[in-house]
C-alpha positions as semicolon CSV with decimal commas, in nm:
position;residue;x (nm);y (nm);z (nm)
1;X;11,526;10,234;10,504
2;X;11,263;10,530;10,549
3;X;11,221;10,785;10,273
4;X;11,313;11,052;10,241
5;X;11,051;11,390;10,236
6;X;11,089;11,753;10,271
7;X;11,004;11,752;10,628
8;X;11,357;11,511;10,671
9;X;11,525;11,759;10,457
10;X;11,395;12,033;10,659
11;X;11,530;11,896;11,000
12;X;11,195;11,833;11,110
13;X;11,241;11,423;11,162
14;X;11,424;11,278;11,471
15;X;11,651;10,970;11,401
16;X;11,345;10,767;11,446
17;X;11,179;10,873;11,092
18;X;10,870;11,059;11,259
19;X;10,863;11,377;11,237
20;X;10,783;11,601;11,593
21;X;10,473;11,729;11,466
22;X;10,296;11,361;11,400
23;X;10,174;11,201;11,727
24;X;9,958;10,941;11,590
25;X;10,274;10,754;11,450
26;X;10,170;10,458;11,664
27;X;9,814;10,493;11,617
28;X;9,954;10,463;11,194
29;X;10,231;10,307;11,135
30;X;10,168;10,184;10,757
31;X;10,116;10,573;10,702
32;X;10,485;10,785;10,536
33;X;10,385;11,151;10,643
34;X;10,536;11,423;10,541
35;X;10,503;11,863;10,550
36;X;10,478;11,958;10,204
37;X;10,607;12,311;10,079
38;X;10,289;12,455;10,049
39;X;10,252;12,424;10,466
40;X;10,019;12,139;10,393
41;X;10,099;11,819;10,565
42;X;10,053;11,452;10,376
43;X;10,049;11,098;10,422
44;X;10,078;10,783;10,192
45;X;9,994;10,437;10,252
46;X;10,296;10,244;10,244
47;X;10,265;9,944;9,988
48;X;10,002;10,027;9,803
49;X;9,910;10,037;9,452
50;X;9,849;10,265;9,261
51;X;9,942;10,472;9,573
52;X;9,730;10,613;9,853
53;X;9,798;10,987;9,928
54;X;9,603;11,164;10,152
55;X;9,637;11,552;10,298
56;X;9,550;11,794;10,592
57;X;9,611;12,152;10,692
58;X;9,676;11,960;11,010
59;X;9,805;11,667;11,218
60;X;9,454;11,610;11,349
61;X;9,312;11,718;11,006
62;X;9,554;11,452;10,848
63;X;9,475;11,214;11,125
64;X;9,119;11,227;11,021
65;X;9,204;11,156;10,652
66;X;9,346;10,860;10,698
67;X;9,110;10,776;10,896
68;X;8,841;10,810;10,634
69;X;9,057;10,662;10,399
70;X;9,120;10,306;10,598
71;X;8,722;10,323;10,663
72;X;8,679;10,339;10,295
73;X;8,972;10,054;10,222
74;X;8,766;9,833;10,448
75;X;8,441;9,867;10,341
C-alpha cells in the first residue's frame, strides 16, 4: 500500500501513487515524493534507516537531490 502525503490529500496523485508533477518516477522508483505545504517538494528513500529525506524547490531540483544522495550512498 503507498503512503499517504499531502500531495495525495491534495488531489495531486493519480490512482497510480505518482503524483503529475514527478516524471522521473521510473528513473526512481525506491524514492516516496511528495509537495510539502511550504510549496517545497520532497522525497524519501523507501526502506531506509534512519530515513533518507531529501528536498527541492523543484522536480528537476529534487531530481538532482536524489541524485546526489544515491552518489553519496554508493560511494
Amino acid at each position: 500500500m503507498a503512503e499517504s502525503g499531502p500531495s495525495d490529500l491534495a488531489g495531486d496523485a493519480p490512482a497510480s501513487g505518482v503524483p503529475s508533477w514527478w516524471p522521473y518516477a521510473a528513473e526512481w522508483p525506491g524514492w516516496h515524493v511528495w509537495r510539502g505545504i511550504s510549496g517545497l517538494v520532497y522525497a524519501r528513500r523507501l526502506n531506509t534507516s534512519p530515513p533518507i529525506v531529501v528536498r527541492g524547490e523543484d522536480a528537476v531540483d529534487l531530481r538532482d537531490a536524489i541524485r546526489r544522495e544515491e552518489f553519496l550512498r554508493s560511494c
